[in-house]
C-alpha positions in Angstrom: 105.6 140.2 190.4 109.2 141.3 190.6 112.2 138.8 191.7 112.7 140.7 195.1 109.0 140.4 195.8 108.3 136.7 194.5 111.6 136.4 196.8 110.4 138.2 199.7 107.0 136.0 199.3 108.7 132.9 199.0 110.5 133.4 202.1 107.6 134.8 204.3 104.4 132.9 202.8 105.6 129.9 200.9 108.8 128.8 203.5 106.9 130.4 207.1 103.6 128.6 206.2 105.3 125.4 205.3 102.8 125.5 201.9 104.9 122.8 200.1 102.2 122.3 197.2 103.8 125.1 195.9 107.4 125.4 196.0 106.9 124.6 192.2 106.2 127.6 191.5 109.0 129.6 192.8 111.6 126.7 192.7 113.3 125.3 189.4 113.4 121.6 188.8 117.3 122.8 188.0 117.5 124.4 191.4 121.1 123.5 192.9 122.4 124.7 196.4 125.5 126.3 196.7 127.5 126.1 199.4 131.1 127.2 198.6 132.5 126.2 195.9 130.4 123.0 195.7 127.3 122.9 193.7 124.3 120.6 194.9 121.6 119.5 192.7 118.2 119.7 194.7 115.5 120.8 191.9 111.8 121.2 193.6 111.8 117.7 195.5 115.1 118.3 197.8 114.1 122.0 198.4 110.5 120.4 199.5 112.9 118.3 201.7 115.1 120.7 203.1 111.9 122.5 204.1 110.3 119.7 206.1 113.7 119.1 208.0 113.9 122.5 209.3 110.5 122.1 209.9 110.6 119.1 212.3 113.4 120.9 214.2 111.2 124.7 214.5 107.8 123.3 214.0 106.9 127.1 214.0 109.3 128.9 212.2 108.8 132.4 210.7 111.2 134.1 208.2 111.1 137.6 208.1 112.9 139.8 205.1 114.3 142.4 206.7 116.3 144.1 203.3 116.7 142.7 199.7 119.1 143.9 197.2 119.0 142.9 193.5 121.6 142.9 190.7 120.7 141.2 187.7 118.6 137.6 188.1 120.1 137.7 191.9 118.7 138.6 195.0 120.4 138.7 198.7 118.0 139.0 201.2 118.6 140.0 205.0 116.8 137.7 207.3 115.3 137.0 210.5 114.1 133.6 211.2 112.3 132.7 214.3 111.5 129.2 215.6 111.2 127.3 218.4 113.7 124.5 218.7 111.5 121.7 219.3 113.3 118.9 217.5 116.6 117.2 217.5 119.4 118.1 215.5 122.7 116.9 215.0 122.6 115.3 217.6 121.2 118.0 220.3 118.2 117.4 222.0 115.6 119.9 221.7 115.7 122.9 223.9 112.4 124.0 224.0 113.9 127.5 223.6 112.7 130.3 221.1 115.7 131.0 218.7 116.2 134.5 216.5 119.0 133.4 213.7 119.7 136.3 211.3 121.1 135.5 207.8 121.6 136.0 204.4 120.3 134.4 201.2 121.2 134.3 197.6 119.3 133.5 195.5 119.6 133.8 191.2 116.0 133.6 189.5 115.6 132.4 186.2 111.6 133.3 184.4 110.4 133.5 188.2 112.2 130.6 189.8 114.7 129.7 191.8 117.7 128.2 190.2 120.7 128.3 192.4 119.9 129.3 196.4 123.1 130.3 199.0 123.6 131.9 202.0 125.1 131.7 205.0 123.0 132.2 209.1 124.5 133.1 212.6 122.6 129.5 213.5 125.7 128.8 215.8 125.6 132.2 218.0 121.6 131.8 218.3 122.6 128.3 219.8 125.0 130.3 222.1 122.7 132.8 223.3 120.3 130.2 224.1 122.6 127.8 226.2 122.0 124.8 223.9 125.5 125.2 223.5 128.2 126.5 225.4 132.7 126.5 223.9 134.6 123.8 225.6 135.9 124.7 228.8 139.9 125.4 227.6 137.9 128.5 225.6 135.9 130.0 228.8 
């Protein structure tokens, strides 16, 4: 299997049916998170985590690849990611609302596996859209 489909997989089989048994096999034990400049060591365990937080707050959630692009060992992929917000997070209350939050990842692959995952979601205009938040009033 290529990178952009053991990607695409990942995403829509792996992440979507919440099969944690094996995130080994598409996640390094090396795996960090990049946000910025900052580098975060997660390996296989904190990616398992990350997943079952998300989890608890969209109990349902799909992710959808919409368009990958490849250079090298990385792979951005176009997202869609569907859930419905049924648990708390920081500190909002859950909506009961179906939310659509588009995004991209990055992800760099190393012999099949993950080794370094980024991106960046519209999570905040979803939240908008939905009414589960709304700009202070000196912004209306």
């Amino acid at each position: 299997m290529e990178n952009k489909d053991r990607i695409k997989y990942f995403y829509e089989h792996i992440t979507s049916e919440h099969r944690l048994e094996e995130v080994c096999d598409y996640v390094s034990e090396d795996c960090i998170i990049r946000v910025g400049d900052m580098r975060i060591p997660v390996g296989v365990d904190g990616m398992k985590q990350h997943m079952i937080e998300v989890r608890k707050t969209y109990p349902d959630l799909k992710m959808t690849i919409l368009n990958q692009y490849s250079e090298g060992d990385f792979i951005i992929s176009e997202f869609i990611m569907e859930g419905t917000h049924l648990g708390e997070w920081l500190g909002m209350k859950p909506s009961g609302k179906r939310l659509r939050i588009s995004g991209v990842n990055i992800d760099e692959l190393k012999d099949g596996k993950i080794v370094e995952h980024g991106g960046a979601s519209n999570t905040f205009d979803a939240l908008f859209e939905g009414g589960i938040i709304q700009p202070a009033r000196e912004y209306q």
